[in-house]
C-alpha positions in Angstrom: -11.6 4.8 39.1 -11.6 1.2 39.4 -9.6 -0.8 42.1 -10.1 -4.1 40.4 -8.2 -4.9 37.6 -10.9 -6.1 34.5 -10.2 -9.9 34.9 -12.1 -10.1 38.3 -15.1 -7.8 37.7 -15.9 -9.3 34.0 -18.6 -12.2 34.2 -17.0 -15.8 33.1 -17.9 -16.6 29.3 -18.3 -20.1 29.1 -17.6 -19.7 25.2 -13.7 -19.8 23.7 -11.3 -16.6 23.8 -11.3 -14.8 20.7 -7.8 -15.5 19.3 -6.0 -13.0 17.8 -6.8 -14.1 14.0 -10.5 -13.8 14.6 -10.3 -10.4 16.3 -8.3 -9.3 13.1 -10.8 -10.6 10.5 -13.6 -8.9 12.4 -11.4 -5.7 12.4 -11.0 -5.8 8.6 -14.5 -6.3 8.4 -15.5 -3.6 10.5 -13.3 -1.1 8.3 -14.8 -2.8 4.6 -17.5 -1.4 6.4 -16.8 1.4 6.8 -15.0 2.2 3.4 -18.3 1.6 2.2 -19.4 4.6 4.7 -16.5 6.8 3.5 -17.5 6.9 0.0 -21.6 7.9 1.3 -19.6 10.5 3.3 -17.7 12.0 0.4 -14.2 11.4 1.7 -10.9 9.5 1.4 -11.7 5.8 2.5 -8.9 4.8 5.2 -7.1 1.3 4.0 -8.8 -1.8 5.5 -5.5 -3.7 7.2 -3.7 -4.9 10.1 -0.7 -2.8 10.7 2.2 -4.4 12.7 1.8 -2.2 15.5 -1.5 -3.1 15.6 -1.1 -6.7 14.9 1.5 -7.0 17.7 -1.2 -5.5 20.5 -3.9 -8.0 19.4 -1.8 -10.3 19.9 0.0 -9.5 23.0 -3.7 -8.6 24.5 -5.2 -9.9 28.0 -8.2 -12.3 27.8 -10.3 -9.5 29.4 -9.1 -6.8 26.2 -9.6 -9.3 23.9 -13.7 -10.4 25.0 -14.2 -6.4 25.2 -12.1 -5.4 21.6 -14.5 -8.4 20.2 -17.4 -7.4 21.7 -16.7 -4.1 20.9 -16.4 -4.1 17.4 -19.6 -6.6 17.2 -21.0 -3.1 18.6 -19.6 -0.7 16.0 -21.1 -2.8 13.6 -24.6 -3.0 14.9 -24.0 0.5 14.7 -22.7 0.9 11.2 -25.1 -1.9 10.4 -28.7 0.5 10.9 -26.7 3.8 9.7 -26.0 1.8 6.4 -29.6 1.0 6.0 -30.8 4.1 6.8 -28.6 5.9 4.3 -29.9 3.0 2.0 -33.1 4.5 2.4 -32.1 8.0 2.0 -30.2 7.1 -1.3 -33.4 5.4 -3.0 -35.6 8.4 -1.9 -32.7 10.6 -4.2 -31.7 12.3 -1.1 -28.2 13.5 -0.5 -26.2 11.4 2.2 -23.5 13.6 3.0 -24.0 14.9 5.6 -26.1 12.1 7.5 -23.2 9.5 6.1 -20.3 12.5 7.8 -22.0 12.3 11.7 -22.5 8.4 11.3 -18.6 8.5 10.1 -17.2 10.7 13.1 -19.5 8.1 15.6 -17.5 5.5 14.1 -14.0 7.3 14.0 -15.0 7.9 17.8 -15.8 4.0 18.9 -13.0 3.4 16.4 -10.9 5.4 18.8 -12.5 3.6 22.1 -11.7 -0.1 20.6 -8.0 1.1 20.2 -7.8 2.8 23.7 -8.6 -1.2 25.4 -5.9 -2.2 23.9 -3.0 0.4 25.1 -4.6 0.0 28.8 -2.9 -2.3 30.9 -5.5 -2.8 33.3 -3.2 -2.9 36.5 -6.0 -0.7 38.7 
């Protein structure tokens, strides 16, 4: 466990904060992605928003969970990015992309779940 809290062992970025607004517009993003996943999955697309709750934590966020939720979701996607185009490739060969769209859905559900967890840490030690 770390001793530090994540302001003093993050390297300096010499670029600007991520404000809250741009966080949220990659967020929504992110999910418009992945709605586009859901349907390749064959399930129930989740609705691409800012709740609140969710609003209120972006914004109340340190500088250190705001670089990581941003680089973080630049991440997921990269990662959505290739599994898109792979799936692409699967759906002009006439393959089925169930199942292959399903895994690359749960990977996502799971970072999804990561991004989220930076913002309900404190970060105190």
């Amino acid at each position: 466990m770390a001793t530090l809290p994540p302001e003093t062992t993050l390297p300096r970025i010499d670029s600007a904060l991520p404000g809250a607004a741009a966080i949220e517009a990659e967020w929504l993003a992110l999910h418009r992605q992945a709605q586009e996943l859901a349907q390749l999955a064959r399930i129930a697309a989740e609705p691409a928003q800012i709740t609140p709750a969710l609003g209120q934590l972006i914004a109340n966020a340190k500088s250190w969970q705001r670089t990581l939720l941003s680089q973080g979701i630049e991440d997921v996607a990269a990662m959505l990015g290739s599994g898109m185009a792979a799936l692409a490739t699967l759906a002009d060969r006439g393959q089925d992309t169930g199942a292959p769209a399903l895994a690359l859905w749960r990977e996502f559900h799971a970072a999804r779940g990561a991004l989220l967890a930076v913002l309900h840490t404190n970060g105190d030690g």
